[in-house]
mmJSON file of the N, C-alpha and C atoms, coordinates in Angstrom:
{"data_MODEL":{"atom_site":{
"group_PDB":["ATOM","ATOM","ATOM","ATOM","ATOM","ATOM","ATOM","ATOM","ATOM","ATOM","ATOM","ATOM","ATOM","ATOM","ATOM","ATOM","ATOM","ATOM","ATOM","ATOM","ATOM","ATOM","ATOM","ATOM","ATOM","ATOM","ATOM","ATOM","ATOM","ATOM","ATOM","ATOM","ATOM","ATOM","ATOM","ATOM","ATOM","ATOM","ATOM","ATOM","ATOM","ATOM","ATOM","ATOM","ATOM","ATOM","ATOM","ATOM","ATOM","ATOM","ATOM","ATOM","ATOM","ATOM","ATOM","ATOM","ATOM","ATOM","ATOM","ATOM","ATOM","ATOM","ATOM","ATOM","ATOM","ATOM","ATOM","ATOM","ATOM","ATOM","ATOM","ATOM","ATOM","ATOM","ATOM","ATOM","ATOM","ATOM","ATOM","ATOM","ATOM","ATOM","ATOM","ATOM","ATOM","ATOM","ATOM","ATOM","ATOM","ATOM","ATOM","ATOM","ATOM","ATOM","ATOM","ATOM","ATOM","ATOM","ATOM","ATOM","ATOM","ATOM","ATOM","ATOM","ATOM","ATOM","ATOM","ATOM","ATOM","ATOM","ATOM","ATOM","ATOM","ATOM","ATOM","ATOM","ATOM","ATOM","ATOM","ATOM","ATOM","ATOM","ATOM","ATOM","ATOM","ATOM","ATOM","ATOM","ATOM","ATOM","ATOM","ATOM","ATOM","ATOM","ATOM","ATOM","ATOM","ATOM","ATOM","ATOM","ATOM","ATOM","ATOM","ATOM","ATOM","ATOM","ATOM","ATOM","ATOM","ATOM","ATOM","ATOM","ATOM","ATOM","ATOM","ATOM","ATOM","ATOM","ATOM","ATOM","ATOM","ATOM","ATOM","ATOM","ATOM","ATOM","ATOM","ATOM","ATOM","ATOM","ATOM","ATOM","ATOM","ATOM","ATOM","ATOM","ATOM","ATOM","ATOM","ATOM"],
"id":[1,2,3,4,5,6,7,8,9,10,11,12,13,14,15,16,17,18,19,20,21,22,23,24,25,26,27,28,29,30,31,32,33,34,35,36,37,38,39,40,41,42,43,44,45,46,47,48,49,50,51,52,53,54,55,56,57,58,59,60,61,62,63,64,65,66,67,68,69,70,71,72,73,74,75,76,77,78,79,80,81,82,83,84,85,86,87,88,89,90,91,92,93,94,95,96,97,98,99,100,101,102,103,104,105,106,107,108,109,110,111,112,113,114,115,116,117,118,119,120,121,122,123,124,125,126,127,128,129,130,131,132,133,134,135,136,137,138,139,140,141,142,143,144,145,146,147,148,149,150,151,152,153,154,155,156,157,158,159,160,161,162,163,164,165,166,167,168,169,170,171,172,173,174,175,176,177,178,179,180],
"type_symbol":["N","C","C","N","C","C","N","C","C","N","C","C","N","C","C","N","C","C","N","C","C","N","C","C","N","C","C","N","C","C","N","C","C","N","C","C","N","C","C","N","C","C","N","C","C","N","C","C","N","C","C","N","C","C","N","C","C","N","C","C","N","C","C","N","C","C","N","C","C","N","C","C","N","C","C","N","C","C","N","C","C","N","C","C","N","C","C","N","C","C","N","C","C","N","C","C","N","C","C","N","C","C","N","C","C","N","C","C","N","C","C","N","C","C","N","C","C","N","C","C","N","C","C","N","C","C","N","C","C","N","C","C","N","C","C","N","C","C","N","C","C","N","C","C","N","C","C","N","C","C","N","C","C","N","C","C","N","C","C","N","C","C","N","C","C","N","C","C","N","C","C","N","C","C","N","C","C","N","C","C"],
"label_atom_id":["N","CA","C","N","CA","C","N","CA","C","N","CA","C","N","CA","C","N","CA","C","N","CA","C","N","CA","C","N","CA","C","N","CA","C","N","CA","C","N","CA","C","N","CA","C","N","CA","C","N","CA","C","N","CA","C","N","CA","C","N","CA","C","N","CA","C","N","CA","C","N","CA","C","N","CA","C","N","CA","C","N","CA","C","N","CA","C","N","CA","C","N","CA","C","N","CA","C","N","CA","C","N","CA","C","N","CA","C","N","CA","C","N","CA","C","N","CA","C","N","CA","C","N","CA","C","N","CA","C","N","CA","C","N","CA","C","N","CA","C","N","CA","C","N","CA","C","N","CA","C","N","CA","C","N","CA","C","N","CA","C","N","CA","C","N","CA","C","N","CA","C","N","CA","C","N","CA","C","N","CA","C","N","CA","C","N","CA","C","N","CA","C","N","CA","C","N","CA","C","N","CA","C","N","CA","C","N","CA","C"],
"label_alt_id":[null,null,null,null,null,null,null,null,null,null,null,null,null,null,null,null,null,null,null,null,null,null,null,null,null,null,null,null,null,null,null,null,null,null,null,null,null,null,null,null,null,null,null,null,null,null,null,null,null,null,null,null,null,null,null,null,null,null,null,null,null,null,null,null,null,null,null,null,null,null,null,null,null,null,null,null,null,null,null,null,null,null,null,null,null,null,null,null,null,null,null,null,null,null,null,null,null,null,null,null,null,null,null,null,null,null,null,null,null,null,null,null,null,null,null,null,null,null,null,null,null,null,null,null,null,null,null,null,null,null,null,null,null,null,null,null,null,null,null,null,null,null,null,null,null,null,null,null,null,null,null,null,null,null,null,null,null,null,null,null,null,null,null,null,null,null,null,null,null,null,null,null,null,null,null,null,null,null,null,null],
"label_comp_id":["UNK","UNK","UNK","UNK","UNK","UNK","UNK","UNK","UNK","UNK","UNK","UNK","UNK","UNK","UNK","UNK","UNK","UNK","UNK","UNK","UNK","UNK","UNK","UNK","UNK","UNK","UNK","UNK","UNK","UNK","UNK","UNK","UNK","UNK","UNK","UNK","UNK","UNK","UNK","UNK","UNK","UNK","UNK","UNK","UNK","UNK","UNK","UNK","UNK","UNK","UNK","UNK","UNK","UNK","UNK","UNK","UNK","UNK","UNK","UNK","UNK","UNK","UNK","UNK","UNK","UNK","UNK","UNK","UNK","UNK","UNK","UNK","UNK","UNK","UNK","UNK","UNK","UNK","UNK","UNK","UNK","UNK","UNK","UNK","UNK","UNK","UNK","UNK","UNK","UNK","UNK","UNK","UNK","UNK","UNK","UNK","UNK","UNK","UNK","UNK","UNK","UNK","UNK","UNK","UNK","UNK","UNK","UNK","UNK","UNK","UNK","UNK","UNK","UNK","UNK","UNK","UNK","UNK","UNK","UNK","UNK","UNK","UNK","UNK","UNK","UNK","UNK","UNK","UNK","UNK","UNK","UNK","UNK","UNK","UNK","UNK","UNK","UNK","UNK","UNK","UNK","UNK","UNK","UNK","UNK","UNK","UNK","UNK","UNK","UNK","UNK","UNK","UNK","UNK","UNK","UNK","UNK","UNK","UNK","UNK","UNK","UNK","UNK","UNK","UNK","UNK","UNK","UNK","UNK","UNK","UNK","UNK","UNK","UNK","UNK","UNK","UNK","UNK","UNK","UNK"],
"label_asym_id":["A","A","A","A","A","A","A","A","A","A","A","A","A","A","A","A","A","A","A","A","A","A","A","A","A","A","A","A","A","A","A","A","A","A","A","A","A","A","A","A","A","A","A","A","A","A","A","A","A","A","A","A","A","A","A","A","A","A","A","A","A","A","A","A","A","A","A","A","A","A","A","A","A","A","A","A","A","A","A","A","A","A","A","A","A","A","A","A","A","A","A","A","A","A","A","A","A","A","A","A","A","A","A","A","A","A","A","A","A","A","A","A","A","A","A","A","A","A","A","A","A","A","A","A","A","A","A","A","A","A","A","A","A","A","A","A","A","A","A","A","A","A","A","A","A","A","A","A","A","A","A","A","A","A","A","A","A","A","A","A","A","A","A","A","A","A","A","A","A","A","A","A","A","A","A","A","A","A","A","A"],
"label_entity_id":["1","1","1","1","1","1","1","1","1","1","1","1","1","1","1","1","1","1","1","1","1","1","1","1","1","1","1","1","1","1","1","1","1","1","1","1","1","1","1","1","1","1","1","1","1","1","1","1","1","1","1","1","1","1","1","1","1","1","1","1","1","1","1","1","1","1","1","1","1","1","1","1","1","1","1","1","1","1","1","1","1","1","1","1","1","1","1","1","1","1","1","1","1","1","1","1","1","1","1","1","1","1","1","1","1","1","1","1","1","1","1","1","1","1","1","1","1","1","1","1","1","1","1","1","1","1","1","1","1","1","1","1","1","1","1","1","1","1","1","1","1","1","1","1","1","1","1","1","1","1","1","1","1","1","1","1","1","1","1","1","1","1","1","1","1","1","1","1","1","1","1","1","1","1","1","1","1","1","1","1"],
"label_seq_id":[1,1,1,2,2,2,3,3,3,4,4,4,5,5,5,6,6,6,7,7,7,8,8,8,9,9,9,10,10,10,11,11,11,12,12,12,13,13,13,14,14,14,15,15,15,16,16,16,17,17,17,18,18,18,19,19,19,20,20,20,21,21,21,22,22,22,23,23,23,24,24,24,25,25,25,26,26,26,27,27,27,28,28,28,29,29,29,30,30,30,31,31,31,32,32,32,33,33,33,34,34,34,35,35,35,36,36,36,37,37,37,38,38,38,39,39,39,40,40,40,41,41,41,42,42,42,43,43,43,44,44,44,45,45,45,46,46,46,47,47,47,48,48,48,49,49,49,50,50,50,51,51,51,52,52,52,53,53,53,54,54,54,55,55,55,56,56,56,57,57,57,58,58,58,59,59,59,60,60,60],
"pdbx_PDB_ins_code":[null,null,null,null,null,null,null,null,null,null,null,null,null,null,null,null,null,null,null,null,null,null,null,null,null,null,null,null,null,null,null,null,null,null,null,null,null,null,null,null,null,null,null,null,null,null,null,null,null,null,null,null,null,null,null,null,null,null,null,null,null,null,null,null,null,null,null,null,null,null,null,null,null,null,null,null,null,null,null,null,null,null,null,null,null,null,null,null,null,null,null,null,null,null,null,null,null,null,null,null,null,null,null,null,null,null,null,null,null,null,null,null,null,null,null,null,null,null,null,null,null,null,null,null,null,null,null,null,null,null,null,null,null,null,null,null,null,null,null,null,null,null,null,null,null,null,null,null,null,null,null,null,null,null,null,null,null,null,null,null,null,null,null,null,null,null,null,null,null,null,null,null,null,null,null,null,null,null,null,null],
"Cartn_x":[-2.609,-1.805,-0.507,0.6,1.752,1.972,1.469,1.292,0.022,0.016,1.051,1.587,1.577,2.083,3.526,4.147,5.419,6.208,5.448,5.952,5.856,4.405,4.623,5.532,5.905,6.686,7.679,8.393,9.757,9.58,8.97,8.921,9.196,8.124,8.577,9.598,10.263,11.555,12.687,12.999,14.243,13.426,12.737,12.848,13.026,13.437,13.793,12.447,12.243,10.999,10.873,11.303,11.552,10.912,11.243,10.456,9.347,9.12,8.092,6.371,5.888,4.352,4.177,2.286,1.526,1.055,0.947,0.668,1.773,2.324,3.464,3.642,3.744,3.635,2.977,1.39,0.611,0.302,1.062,1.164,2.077,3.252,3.937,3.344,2.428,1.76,1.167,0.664,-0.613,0.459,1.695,2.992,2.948,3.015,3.214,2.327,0.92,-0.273,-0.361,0.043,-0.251,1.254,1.952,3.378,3.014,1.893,1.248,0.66,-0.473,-1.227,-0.537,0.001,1.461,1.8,2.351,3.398,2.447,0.86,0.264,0.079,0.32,0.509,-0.592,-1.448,-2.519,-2.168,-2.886,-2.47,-4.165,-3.986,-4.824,-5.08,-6.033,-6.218,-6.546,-5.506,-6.467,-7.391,-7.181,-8.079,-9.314,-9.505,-10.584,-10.675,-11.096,-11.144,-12.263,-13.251,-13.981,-13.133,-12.211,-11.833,-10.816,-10.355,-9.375,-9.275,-10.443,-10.939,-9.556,-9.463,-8.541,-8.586,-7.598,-7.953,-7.945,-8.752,-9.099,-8.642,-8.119,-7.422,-8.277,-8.308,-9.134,-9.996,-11.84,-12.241,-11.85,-12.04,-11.555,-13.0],
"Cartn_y":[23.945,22.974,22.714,22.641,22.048,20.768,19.932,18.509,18.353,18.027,17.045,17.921,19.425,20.179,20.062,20.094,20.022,18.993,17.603,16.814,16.699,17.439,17.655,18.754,19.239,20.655,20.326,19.281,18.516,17.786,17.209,16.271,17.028,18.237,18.862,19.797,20.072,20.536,19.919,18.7,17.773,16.688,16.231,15.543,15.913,15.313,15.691,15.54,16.167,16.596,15.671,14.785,13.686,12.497,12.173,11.615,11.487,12.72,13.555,12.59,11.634,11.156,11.159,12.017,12.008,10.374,9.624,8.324,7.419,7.954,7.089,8.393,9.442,10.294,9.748,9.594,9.585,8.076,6.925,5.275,5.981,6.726,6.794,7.949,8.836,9.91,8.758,7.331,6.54,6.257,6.091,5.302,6.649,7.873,9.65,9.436,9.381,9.846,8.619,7.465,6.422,6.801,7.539,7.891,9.737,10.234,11.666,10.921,10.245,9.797,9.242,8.348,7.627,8.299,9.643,10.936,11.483,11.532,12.594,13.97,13.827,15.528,15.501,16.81,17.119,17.587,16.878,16.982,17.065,17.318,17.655,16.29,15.59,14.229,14.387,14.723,15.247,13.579,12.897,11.901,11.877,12.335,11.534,13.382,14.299,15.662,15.473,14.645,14.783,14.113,13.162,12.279,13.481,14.402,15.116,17.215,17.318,18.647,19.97,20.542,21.86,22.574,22.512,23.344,25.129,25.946,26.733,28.125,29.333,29.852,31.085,31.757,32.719,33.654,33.761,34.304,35.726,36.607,37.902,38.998],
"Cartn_z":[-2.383,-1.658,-2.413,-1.515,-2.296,-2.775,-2.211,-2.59,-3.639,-4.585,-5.158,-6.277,-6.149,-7.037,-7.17,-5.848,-6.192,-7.056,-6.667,-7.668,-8.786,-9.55,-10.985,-11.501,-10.295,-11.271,-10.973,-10.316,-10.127,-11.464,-12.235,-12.95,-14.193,-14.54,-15.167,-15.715,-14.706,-14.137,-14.496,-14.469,-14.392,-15.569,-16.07,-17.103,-18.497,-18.859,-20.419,-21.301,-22.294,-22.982,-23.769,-24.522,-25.196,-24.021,-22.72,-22.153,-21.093,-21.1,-20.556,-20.765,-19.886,-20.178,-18.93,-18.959,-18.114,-17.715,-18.252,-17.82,-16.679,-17.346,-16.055,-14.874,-15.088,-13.722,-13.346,-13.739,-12.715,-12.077,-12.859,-11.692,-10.671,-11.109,-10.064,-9.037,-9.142,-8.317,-7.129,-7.49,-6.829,-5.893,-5.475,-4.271,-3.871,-4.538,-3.24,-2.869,-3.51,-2.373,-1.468,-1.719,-0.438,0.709,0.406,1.307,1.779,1.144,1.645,2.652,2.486,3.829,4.868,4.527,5.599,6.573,5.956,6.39,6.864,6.474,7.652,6.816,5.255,4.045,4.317,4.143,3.562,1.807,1.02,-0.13,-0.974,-2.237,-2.923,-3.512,-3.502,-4.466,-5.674,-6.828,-7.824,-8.815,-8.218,-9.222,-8.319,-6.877,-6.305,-4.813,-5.84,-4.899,-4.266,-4.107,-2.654,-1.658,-1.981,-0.669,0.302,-0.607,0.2,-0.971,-0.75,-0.904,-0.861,-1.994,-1.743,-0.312,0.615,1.593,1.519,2.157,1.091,2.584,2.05,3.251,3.642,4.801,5.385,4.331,4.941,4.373,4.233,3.263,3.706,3.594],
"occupancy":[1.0,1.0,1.0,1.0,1.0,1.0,1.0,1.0,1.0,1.0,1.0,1.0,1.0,1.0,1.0,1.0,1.0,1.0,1.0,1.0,1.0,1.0,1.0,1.0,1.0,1.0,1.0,1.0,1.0,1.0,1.0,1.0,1.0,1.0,1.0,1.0,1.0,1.0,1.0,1.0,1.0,1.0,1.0,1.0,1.0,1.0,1.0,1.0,1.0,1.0,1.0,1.0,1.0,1.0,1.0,1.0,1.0,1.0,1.0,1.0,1.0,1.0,1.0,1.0,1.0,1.0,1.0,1.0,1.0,1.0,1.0,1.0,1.0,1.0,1.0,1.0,1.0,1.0,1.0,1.0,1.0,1.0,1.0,1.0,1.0,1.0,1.0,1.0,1.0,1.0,1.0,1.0,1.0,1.0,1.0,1.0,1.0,1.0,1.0,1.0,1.0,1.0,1.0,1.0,1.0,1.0,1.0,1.0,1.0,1.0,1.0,1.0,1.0,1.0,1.0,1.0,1.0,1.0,1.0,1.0,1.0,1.0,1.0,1.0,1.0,1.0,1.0,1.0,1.0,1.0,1.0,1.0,1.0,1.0,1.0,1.0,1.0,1.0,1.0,1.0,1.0,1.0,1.0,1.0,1.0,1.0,1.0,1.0,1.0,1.0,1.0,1.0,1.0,1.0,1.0,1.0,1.0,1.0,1.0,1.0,1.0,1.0,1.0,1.0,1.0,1.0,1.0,1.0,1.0,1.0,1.0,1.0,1.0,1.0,1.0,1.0,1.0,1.0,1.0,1.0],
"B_iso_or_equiv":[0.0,0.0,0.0,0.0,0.0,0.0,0.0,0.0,0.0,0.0,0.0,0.0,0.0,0.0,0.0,0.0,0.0,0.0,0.0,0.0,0.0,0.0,0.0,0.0,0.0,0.0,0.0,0.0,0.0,0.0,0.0,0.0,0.0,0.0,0.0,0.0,0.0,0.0,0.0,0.0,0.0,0.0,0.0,0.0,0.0,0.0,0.0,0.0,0.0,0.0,0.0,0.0,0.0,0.0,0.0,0.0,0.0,0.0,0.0,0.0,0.0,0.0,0.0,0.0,0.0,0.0,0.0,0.0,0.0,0.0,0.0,0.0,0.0,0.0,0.0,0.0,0.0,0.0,0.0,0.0,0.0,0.0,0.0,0.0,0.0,0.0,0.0,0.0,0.0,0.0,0.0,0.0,0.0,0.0,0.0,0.0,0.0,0.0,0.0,0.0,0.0,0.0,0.0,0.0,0.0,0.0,0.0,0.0,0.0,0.0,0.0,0.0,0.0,0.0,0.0,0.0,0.0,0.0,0.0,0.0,0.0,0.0,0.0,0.0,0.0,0.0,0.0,0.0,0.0,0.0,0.0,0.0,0.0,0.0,0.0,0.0,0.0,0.0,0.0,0.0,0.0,0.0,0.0,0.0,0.0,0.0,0.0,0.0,0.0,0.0,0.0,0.0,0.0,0.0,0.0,0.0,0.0,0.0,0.0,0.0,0.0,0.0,0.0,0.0,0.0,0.0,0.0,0.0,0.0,0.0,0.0,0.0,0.0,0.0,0.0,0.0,0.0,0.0,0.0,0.0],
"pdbx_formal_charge":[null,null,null,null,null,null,null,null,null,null,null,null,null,null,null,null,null,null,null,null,null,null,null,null,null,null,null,null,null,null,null,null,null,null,null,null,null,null,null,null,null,null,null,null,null,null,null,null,null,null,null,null,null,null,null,null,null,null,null,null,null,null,null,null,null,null,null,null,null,null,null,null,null,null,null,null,null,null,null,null,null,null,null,null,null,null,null,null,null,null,null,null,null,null,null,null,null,null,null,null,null,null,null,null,null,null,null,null,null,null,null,null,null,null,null,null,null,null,null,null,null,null,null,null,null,null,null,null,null,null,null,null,null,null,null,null,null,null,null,null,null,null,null,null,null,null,null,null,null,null,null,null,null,null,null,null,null,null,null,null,null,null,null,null,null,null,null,null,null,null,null,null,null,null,null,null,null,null,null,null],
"auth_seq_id":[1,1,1,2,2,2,3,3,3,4,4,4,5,5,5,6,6,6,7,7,7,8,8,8,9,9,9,10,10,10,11,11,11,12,12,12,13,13,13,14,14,14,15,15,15,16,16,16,17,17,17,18,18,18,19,19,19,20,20,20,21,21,21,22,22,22,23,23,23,24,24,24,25,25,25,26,26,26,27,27,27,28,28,28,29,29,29,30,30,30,31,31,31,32,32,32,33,33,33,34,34,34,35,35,35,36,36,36,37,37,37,38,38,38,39,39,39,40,40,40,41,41,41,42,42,42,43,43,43,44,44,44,45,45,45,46,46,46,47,47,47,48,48,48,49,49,49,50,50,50,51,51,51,52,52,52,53,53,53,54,54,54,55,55,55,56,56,56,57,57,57,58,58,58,59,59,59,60,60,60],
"auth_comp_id":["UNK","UNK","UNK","UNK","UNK","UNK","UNK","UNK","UNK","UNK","UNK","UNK","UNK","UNK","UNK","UNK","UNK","UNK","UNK","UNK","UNK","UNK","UNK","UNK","UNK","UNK","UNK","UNK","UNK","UNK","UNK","UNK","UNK","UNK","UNK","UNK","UNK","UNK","UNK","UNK","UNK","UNK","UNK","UNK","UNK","UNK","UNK","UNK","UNK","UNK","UNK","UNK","UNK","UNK","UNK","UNK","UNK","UNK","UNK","UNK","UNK","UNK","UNK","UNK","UNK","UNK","UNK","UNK","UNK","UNK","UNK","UNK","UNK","UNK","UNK","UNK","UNK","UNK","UNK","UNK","UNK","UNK","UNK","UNK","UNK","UNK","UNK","UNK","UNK","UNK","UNK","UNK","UNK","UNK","UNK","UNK","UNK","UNK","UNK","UNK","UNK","UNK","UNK","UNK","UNK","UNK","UNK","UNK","UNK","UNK","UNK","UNK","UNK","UNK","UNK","UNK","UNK","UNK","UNK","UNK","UNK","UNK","UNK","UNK","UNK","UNK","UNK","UNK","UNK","UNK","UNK","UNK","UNK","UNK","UNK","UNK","UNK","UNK","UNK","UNK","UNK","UNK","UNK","UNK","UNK","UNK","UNK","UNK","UNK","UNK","UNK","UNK","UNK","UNK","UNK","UNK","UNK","UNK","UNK","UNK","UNK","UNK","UNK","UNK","UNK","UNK","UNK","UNK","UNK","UNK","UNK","UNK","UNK","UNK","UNK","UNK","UNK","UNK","UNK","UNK"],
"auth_asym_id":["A","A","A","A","A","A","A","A","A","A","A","A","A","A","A","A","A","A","A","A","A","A","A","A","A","A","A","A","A","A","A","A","A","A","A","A","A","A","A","A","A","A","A","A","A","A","A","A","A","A","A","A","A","A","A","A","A","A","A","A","A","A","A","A","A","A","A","A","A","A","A","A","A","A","A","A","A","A","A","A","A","A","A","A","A","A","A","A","A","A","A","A","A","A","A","A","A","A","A","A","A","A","A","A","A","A","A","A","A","A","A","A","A","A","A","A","A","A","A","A","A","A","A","A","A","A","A","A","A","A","A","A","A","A","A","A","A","A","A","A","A","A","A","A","A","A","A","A","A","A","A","A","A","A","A","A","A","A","A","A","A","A","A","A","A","A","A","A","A","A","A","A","A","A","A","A","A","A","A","A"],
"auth_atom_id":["N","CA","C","N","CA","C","N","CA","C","N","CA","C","N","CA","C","N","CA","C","N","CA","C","N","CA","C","N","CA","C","N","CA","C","N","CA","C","N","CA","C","N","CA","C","N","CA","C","N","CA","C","N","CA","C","N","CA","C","N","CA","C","N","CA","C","N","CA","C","N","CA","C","N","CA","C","N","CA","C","N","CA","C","N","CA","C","N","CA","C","N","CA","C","N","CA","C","N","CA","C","N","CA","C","N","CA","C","N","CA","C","N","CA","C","N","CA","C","N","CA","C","N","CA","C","N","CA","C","N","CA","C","N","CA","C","N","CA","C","N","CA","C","N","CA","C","N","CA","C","N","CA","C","N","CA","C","N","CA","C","N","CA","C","N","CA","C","N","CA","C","N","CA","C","N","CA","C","N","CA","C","N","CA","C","N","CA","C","N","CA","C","N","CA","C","N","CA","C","N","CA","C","N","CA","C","N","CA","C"],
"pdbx_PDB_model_num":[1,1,1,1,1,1,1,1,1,1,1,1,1,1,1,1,1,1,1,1,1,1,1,1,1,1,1,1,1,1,1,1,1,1,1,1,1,1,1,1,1,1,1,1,1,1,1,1,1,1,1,1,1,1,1,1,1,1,1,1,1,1,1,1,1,1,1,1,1,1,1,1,1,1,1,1,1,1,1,1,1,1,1,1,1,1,1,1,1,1,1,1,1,1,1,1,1,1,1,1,1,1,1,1,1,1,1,1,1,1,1,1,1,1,1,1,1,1,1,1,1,1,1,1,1,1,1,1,1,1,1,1,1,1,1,1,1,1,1,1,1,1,1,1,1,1,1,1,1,1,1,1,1,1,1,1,1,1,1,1,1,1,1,1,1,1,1,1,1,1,1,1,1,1,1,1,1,1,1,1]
}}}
């Protein structure tokens, strides 16, 4: 899923390494995923993966 990948690799991307903490990404990850559901994303929950399971693509 692209969500909520993209936003860590935006984060990682454009912040400076000096202030780079997983702790504050992730208060601020808890306002995307309540604005993913809002919007209707299917997104990956990574604190709580039964509520919203990897969607997983054609068997082959």
């Amino acid at each position: 899923m692209v969500f909520p990948r993209i936003a860590a690799l935006a984060e990682a991307a454009w912040s400076n390494d000096a202030v780079k903490d997983f702790r504050h990404f992730d208060r601020r990850m808890e306002k995307m995923t309540d604005l993913y559901r809002k919007s209707g994303i299917a997104f990956f929950d990574y604190r709580n993966p039964g509520v919203s399971p990897e969607i997983m693509g054609p068997e082959k």
